[in-house]
RODO-2510 file (C-alpha; in nm, 4 decimals, decimal comma):
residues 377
     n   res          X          Y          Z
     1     x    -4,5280     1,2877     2,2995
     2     x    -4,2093     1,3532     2,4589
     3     x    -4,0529     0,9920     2,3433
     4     x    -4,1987     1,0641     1,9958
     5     x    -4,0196     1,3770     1,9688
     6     x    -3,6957     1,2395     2,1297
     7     x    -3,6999     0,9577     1,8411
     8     x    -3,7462     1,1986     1,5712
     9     x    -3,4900     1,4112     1,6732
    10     x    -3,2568     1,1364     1,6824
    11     x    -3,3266     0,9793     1,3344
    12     x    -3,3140     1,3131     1,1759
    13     x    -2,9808     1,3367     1,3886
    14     x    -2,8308     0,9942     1,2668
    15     x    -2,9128     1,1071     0,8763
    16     x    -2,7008     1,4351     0,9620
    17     x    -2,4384     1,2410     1,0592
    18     x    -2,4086     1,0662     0,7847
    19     x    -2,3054     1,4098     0,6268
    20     x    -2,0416     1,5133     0,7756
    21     x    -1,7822     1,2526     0,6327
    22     x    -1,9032     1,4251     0,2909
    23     x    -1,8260     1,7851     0,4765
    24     x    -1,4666     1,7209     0,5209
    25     x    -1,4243     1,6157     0,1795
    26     x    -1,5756     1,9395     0,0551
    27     x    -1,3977     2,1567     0,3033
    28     x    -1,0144     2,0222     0,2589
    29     x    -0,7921     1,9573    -0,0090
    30     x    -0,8257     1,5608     0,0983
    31     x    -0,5866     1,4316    -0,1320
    32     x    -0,2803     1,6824    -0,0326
    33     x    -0,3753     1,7169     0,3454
    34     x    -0,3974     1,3314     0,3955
    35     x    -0,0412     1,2880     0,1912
    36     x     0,0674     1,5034     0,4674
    37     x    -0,0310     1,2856     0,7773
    38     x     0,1532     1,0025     0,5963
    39     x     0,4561     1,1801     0,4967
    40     x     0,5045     1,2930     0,8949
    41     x     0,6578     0,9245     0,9674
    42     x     0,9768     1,0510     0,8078
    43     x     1,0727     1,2856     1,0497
    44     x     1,0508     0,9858     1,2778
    45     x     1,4220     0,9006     1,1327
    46     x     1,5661     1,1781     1,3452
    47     x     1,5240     0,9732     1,6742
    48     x     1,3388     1,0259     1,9634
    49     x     1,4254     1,3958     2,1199
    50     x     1,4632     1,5697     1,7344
    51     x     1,1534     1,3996     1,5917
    52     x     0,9329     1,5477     1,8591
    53     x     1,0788     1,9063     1,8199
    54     x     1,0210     1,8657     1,4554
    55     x     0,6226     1,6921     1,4600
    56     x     0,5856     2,0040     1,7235
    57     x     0,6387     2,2667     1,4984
    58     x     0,5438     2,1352     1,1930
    59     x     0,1714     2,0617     1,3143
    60     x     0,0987     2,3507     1,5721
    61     x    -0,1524     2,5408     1,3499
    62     x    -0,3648     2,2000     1,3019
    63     x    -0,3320     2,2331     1,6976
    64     x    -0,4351     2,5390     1,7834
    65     x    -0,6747     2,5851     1,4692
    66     x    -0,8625     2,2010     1,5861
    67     x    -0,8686     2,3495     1,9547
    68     x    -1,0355     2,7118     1,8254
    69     x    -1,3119     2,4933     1,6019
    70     x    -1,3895     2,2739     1,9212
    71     x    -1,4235     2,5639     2,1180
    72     x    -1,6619     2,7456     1,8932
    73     x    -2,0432     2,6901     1,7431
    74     x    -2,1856     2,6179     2,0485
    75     x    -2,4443     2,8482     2,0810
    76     x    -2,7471     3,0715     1,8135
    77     x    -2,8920     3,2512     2,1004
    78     x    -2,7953     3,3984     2,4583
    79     x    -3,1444     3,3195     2,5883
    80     x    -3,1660     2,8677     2,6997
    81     x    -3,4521     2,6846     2,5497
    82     x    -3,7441     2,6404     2,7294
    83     x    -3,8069     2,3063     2,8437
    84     x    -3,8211     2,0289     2,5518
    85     x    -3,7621     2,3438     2,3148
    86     x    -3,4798     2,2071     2,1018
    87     x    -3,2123     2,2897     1,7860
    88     x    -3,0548     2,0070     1,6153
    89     x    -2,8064     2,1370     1,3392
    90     x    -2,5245     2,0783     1,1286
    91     x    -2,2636     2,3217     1,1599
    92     x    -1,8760     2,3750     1,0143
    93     x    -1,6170     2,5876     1,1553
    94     x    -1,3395     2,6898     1,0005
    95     x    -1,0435     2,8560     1,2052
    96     x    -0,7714     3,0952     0,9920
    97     x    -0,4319     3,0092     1,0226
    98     x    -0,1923     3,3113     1,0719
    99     x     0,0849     3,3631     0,8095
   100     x     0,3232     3,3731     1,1150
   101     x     0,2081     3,0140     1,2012
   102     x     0,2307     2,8993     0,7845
   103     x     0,6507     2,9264     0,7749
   104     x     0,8875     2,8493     1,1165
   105     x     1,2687     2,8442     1,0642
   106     x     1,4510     2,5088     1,1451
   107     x     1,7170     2,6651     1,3109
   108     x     1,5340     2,7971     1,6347
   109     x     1,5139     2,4356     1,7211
   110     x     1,7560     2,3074     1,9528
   111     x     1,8294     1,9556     1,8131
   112     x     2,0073     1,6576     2,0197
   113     x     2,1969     1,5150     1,6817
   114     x     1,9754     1,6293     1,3255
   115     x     2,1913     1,8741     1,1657
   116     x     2,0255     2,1345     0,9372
   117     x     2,1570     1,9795     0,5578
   118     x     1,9702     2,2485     0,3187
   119     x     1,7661     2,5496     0,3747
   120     x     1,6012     2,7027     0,7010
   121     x     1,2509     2,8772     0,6562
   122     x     1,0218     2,5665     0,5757
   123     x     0,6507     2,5422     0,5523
   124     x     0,4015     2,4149     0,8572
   125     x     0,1146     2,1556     0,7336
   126     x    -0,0886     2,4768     0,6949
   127     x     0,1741     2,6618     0,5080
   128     x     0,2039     2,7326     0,1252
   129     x     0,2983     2,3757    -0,0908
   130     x     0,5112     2,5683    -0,3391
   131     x     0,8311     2,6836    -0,1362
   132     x     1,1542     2,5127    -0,0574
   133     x     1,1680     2,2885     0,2360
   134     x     1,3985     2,2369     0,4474
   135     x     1,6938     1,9297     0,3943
   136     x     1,7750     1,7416     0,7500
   137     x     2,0022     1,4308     0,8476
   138     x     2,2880     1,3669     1,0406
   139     x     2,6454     1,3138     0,9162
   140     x     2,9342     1,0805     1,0147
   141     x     3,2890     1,0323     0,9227
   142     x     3,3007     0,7661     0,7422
   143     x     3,5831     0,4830     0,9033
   144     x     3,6847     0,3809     0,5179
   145     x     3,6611     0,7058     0,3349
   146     x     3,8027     0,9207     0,6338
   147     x     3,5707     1,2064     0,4536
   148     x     3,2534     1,3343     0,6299
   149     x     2,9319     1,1858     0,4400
   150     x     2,5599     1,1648     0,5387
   151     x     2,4539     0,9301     0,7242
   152     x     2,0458     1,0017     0,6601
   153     x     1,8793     1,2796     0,5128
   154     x     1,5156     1,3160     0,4816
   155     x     1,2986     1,6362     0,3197
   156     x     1,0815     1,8029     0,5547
   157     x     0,7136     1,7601     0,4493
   158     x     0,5049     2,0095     0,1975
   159     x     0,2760     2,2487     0,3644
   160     x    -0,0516     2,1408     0,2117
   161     x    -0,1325     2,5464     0,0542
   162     x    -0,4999     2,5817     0,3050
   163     x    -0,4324     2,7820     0,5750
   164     x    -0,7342     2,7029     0,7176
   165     x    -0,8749     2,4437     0,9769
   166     x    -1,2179     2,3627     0,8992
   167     x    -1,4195     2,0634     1,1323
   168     x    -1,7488     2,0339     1,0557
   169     x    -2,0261     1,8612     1,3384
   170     x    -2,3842     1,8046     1,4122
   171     x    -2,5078     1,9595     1,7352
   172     x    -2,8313     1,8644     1,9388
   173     x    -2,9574     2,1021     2,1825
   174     x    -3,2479     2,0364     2,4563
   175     x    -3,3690     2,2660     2,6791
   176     x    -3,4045     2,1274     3,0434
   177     x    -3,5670     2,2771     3,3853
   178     x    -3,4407     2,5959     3,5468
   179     x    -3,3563     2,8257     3,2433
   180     x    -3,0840     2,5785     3,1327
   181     x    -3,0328     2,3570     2,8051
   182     x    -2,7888     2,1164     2,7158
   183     x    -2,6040     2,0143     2,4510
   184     x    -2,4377     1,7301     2,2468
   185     x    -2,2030     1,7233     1,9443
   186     x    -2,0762     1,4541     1,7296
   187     x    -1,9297     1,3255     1,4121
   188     x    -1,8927     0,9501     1,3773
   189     x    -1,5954     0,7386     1,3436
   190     x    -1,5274     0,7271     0,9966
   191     x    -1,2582     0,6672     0,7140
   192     x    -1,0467     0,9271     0,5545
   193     x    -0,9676     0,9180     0,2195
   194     x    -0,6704     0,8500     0,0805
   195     x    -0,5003     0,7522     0,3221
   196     x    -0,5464     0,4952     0,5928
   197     x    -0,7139     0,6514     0,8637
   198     x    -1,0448     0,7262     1,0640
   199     x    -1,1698     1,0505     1,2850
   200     x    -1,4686     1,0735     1,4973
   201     x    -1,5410     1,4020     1,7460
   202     x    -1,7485     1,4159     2,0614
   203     x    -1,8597     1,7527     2,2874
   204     x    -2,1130     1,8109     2,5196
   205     x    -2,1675     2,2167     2,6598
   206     x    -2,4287     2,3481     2,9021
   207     x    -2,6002     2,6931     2,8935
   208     x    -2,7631     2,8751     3,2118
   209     x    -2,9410     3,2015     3,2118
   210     x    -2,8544     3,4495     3,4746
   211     x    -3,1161     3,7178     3,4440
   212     x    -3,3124     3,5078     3,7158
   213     x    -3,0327     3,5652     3,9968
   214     x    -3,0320     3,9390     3,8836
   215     x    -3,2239     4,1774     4,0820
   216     x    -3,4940     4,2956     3,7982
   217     x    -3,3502     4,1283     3,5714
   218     x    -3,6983     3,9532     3,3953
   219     x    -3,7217     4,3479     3,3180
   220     x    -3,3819     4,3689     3,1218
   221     x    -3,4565     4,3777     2,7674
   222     x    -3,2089     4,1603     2,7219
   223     x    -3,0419     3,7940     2,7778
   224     x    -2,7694     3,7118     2,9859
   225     x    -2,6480     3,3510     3,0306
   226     x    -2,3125     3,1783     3,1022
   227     x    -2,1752     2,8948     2,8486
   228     x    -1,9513     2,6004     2,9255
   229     x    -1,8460     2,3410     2,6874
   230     x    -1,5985     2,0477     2,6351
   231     x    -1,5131     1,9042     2,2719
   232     x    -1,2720     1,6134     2,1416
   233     x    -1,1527     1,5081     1,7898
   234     x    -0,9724     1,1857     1,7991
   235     x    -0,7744     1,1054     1,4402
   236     x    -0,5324     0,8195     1,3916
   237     x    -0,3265     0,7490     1,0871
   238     x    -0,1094     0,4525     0,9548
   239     x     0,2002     0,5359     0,8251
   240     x     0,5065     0,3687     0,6570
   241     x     0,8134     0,4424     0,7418
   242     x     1,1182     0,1565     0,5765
   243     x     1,4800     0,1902     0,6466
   244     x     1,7062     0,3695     0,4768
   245     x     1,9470     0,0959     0,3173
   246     x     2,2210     0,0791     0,1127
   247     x     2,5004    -0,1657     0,0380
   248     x     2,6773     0,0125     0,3009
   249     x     2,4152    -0,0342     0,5861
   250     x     2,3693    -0,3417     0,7923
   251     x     1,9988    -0,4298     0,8546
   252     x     1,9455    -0,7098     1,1052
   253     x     1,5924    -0,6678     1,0974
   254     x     1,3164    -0,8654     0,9232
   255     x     1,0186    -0,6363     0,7104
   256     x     0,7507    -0,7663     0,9076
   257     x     0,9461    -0,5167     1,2405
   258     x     0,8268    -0,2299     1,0617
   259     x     0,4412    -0,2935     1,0756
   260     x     0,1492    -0,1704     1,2620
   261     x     0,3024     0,2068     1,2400
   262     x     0,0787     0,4654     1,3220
   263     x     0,0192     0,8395     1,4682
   264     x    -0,2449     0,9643     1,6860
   265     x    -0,4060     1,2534     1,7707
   266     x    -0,6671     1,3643     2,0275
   267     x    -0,7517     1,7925     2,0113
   268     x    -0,9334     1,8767     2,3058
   269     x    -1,1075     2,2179     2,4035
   270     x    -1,2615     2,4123     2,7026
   271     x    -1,4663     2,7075     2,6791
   272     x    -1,6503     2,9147     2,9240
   273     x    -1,8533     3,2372     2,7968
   274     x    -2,0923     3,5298     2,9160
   275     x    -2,3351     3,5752     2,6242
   276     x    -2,5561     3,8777     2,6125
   277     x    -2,8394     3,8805     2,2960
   278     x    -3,2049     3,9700     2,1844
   279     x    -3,4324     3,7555     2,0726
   280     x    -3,7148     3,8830     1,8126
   281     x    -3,9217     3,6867     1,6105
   282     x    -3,7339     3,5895     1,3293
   283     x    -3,3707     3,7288     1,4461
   284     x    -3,1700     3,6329     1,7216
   285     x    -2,8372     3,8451     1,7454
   286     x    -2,5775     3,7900     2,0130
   287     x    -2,2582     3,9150     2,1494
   288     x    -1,9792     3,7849     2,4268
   289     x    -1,6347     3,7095     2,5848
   290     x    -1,5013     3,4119     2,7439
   291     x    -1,1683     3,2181     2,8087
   292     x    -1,1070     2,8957     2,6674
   293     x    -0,8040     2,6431     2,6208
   294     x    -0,7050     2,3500     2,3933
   295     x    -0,4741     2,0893     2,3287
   296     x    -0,3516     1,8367     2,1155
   297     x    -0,2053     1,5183     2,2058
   298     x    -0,0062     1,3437     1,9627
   299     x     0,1726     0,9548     2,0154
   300     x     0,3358     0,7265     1,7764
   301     x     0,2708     0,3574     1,7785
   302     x     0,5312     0,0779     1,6547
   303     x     0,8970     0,0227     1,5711
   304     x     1,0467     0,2699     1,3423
   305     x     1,3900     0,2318     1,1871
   306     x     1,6692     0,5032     1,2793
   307     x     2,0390     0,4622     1,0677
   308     x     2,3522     0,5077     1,2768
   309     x     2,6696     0,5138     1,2703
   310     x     2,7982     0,0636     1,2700
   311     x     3,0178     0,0558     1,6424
   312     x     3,0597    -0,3407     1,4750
   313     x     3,2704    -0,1935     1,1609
   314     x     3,6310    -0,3429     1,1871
   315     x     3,6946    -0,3133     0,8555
   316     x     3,7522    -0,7022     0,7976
   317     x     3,4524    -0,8832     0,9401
   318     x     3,2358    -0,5546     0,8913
   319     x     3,2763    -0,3602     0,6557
   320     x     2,9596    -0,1920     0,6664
   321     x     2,9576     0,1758     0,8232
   322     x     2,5835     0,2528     0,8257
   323     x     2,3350     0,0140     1,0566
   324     x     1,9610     0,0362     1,1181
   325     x     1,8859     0,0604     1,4995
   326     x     1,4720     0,0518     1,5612
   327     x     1,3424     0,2736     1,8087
   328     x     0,9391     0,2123     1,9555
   329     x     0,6248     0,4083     2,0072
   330     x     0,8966     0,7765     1,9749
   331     x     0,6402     1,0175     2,0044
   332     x     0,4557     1,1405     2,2738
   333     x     0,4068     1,5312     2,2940
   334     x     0,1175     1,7579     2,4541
   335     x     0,0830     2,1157     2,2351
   336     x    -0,0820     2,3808     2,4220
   337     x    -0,3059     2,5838     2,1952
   338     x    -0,2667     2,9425     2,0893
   339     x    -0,6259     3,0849     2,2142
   340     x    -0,6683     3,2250     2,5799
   341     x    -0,9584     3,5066     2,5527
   342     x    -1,2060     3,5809     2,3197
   343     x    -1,4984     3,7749     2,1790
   344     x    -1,7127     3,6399     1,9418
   345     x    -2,0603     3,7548     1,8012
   346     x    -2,3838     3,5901     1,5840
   347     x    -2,6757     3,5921     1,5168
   348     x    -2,9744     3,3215     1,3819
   349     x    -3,2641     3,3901     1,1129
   350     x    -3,5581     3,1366     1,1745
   351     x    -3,7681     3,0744     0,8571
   352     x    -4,0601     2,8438     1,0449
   353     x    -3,8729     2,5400     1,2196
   354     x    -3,5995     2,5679     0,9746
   355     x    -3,2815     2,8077     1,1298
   356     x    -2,9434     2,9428     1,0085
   357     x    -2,6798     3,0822     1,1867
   358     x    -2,3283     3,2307     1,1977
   359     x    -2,0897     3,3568     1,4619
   360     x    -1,7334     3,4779     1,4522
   361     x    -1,5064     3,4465     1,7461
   362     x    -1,2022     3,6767     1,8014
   363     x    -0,8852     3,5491     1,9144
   364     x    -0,5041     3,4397     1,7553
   365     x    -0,6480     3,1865     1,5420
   366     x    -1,0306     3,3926     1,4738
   367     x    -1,2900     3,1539     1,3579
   368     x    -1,6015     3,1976     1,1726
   369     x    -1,9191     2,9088     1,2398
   370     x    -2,1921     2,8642     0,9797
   371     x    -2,4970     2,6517     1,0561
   372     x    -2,8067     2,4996     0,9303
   373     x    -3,1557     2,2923     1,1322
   374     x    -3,4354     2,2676     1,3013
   375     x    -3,5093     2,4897     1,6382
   376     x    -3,8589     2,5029     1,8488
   377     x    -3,8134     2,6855     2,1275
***
């Protein structure tokens, strides 16, 4: 009995998961948002030190808002499962952005060389898509002209107008000995579209009631239980970034240098909660705080070409001012997330084997989690 009920709860798993790939199409604007991961190699043209300050601030919301969804959805009840009792369901959170985090100003940052061309207020990749954006580059003066003139210059990217972080999954919960269950949460490796790309997520959380280690607490007429959990969202993205050339740049490098560019990005989150909730026959409501953290890591693979100043131009041999320098695998930055404590609340409606459920958490970035499966306690 027990294997036929662990192989039915994995097929009807693996058909869920094929889902989800259809979820994120629904739930973002695909084609903007994905022009947006491949427009962030061109802040790569600042160098090293000025591109990370730039990819920093641009994608914190998708940081903090990917580290409040990982840390959310993990539970539709305070009370564990009994033993074998199980819930396997497809859920999507969606974190709100705040309009603090949808605009940052250019000029806060303390850049190495960029200078600030045009403009200063410009939008995040959560931010509106139909403000002005901020200019950047770097000038020179110029060894023929004797005038200052630019020596790049690049737009900052659109915001993509959702200020919203939305990452749907598929959860499978088992209840195991000892007033515990455990859980599991996945969405496969797949494609994005429009844009070449592929994101997969992985968590796995444990539950544990406490009224057992509570004096008279099988009399409380209610449940108590501690939460722990640990999520990851992996995304990579090829990108293009060509050099800037004129016939006043020198380019010693072939087209074939430039390949193999691309960004990645692994959001991580922690969460730890007290949950305390009735359970009734068709209506399950809940209520807790906890602490959680989150992070996103974000690294750069392959050459990318940078335009400086020529330290060859003589004026007779070389006559070109501009060159193209390459500089490899830039990026490499570690965002903290915005969320520390929280309070969230929920509540689950069983109709026979088939459950839905919805929770809100509290915090910077607030989050609300809608779900949909099958639960037998």
């Amino acid at each position: 009995m027990l294997a036929a009920l662990i192989t039915t709860n994995v097929h009807i798993m693996k058909r869920l998961l094929l889902l989800l790939p259809l979820c994120f199409l629904f739930l973002v604007p695909t084609e903007k948002a994905h022009s947006q991961f491949g427009d962030l190699g061109e802040m790569l043209r600042a160098g090293v030190d000025d591109s990370n300050l730039l990819l920093e601030s641009y994608l914190r919301p998708y940081s903090a808002g990917f580290g409040a969804d990982l840390n959310s959805g993990w539970n539709n009840s305070a009370r564990p499962y009994r033993t074998l009792g199980f819930d396997l369901r497809l859920s999507v959170a969606t974190s709100f952005v705040p309009v603090s985090d949808e605009i940052f100003n250019v000029n806060d940052l303390t850049f190495s060389q960029l200078e600030v061309l045009e403009g200063n207020s410009t939008p995040t990749i959560a931010g509106p898509d139909n403000v002005n954006r901020a200019r950047l580059g770097q000038t020179f003066m110029n060894p023929q002209s004797g005038n200052e003139e630019e020596l790049y210059a690049f737009d900052m990217p659109e915001g993509t107008g959702f200020p919203y972080v939305p990452a749907p999954m598929v959860q499978l919960t088992v209840g195991i000995p000892y007033n515990t269950d455990v859980s599991l949460r996945a969405v496969p490796s797949f494609d994005i579209p429009n844009v070449d790309g592929s994101i997969n997520l992985f968590g796995v959380g444990v539950k544990h009631g406490l009224n057992q280690w509570i004096p008279g607490g099988a009399l409380l007429p209610v449940d108590i239980s501690a939460q722990v959990g640990y999520t990851q969202l992996n995304m990579n993205v090829d990108v293009d970034v060509q050099p800037q050339v004129d016939g006043d740049t020198r380019n010693d490098f072939n087209d074939s240098n430039w390949n193999n560019q691309n960004i990645e990005l692994k959001s991580s989150g922690y969460v730890f909660n007290v949950l305390v909730g009735k359970s009734l026959p068709l209506l399950t409501v809940y209520g807790g705080v906890g602490m959680q953290s989150s992070n996103m890591i974000i690294k750069t693979g392959g050459a990318y070409p940078i335009t400086v100043a020529n330290e060859e131009y003589d004026g007779q041999s070389d006559t070109r001012t501009k060159a193209i320098e390459e500089i490899v695998d830039p990026i490499d930055l570690d965002i903290e997330g915005e969320n520390n404590l929280q309070a969230l609340a929920g509540f689950r409606v069983r109709l026979g084997f088939i459950a839905v459920s919805g929770s809100y958490t509290l915090s910077k970035y607030p989050v609300a989690n809608v779900g949909v499966g099958i639960s037998f306690r």
